[in-house]
C-alpha positions in Angstrom: 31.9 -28.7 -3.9 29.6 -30.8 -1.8 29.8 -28.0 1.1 28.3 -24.9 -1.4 25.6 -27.6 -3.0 24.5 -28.1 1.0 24.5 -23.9 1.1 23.1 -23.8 -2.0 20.1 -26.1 -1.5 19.5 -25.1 2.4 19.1 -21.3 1.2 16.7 -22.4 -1.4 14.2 -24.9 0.9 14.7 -21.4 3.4 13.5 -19.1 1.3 10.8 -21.1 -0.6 8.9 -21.3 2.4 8.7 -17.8 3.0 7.9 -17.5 -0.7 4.8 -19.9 -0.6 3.7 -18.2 3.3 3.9 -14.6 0.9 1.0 -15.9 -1.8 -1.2 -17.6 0.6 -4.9 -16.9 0.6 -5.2 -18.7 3.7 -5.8 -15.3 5.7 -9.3 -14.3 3.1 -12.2 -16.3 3.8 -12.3 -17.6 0.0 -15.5 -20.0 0.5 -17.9 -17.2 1.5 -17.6 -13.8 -0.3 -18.9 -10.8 0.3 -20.3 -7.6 -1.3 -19.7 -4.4 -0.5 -20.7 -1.0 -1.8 -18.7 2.1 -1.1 -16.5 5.1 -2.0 -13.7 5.1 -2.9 -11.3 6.9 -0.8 -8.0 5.6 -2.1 -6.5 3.2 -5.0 -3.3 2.3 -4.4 -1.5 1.0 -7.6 1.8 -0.4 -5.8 4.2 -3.4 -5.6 4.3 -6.3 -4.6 -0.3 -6.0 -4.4 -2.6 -2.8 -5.3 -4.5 -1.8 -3.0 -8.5 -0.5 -2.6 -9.2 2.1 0.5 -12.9 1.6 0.5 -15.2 3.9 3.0 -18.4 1.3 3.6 -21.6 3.2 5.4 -22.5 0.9 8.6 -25.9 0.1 9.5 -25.9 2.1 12.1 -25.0 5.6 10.0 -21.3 5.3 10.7 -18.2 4.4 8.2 -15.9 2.0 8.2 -13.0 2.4 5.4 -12.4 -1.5 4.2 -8.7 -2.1 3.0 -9.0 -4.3 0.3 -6.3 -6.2 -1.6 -5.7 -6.9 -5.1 -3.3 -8.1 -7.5 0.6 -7.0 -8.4 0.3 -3.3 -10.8 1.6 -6.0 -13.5 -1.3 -8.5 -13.4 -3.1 -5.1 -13.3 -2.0 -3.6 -16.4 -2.5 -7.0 -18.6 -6.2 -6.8 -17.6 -6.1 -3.1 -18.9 -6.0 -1.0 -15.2 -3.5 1.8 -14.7 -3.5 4.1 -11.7 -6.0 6.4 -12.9 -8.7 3.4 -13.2 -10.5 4.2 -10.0 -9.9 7.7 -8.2 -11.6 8.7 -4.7 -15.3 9.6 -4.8 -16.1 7.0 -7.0 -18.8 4.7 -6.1 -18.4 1.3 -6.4 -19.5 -2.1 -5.9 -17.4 -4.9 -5.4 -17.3 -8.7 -4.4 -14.8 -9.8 -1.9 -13.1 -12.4 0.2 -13.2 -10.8 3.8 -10.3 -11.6 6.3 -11.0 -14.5 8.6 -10.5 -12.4 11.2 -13.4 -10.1 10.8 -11.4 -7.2 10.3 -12.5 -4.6 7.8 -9.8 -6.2 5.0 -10.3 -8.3 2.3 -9.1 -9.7 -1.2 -10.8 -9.0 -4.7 -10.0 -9.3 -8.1 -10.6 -7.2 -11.3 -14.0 -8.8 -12.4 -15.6 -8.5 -9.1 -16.2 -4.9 -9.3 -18.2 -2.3 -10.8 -19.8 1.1 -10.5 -22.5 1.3 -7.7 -25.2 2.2 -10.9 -23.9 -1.6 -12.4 -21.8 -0.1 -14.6 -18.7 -1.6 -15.9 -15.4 0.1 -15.0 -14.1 2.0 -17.8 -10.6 1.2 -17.8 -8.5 3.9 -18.3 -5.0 4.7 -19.3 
């Protein structure tokens, strides 16, 4: 009995770890956002995170597409998103927390974007 309450226990203070490592935030850079305006090229409505395929234009005339992450399709859905809430060739503006790194990444939540006119999104269903 003692033996599988050791297993049982080891498993669980194994996996938790991997568990906490898998919601960190640690990666965006939560203390200085940024905004970015684009179009859309994909929305990816998917488990475990949705994601946003955004094409930025550079300074310099060139584009760089800005994978952006979101929340689970669940959390989604309670704040009234589906799949069909943004499609490619919308312009957008959105607020995010860029990757530490400096890659073209980033995290953002529902109430950070809009349409590039200040427009609201329209959720759709």
């Amino acid at each position: 009995m003692k033996l599988a309450a050791l297993v049982v226990s080891s498993a669980l203070a194994l996996t938790s770890g991997a568990a906490l490592a898998h919601h960190s935030f640690a990666m965006f850079d939560q203390d200085n956002p940024i905004e970015l305006e684009g179009t859309v090229q994909d929305f990816k409505f998917t488990s475990p995170h949705s994601f946003l395929l955004l094409r930025v234009k550079d300074q310099d005339g060139s584009f760089t597409v800005w994978n952006l992450e979101a929340g689970s399709p669940t959390a989604l859905t309670r704040e009234g998103w589906s799949a069909k809430t943004l499609k490619a060739g919308d312009e957008v503006r959105v607020t995010v927390e860029p990757l530490r790194s400096g890659a073209p990444g980033g995290a953002w939540n529902v109430n950070k974007i809009k349409y590039k006119d200040g427009r609201p999104i329209a959720v759709t269903h």
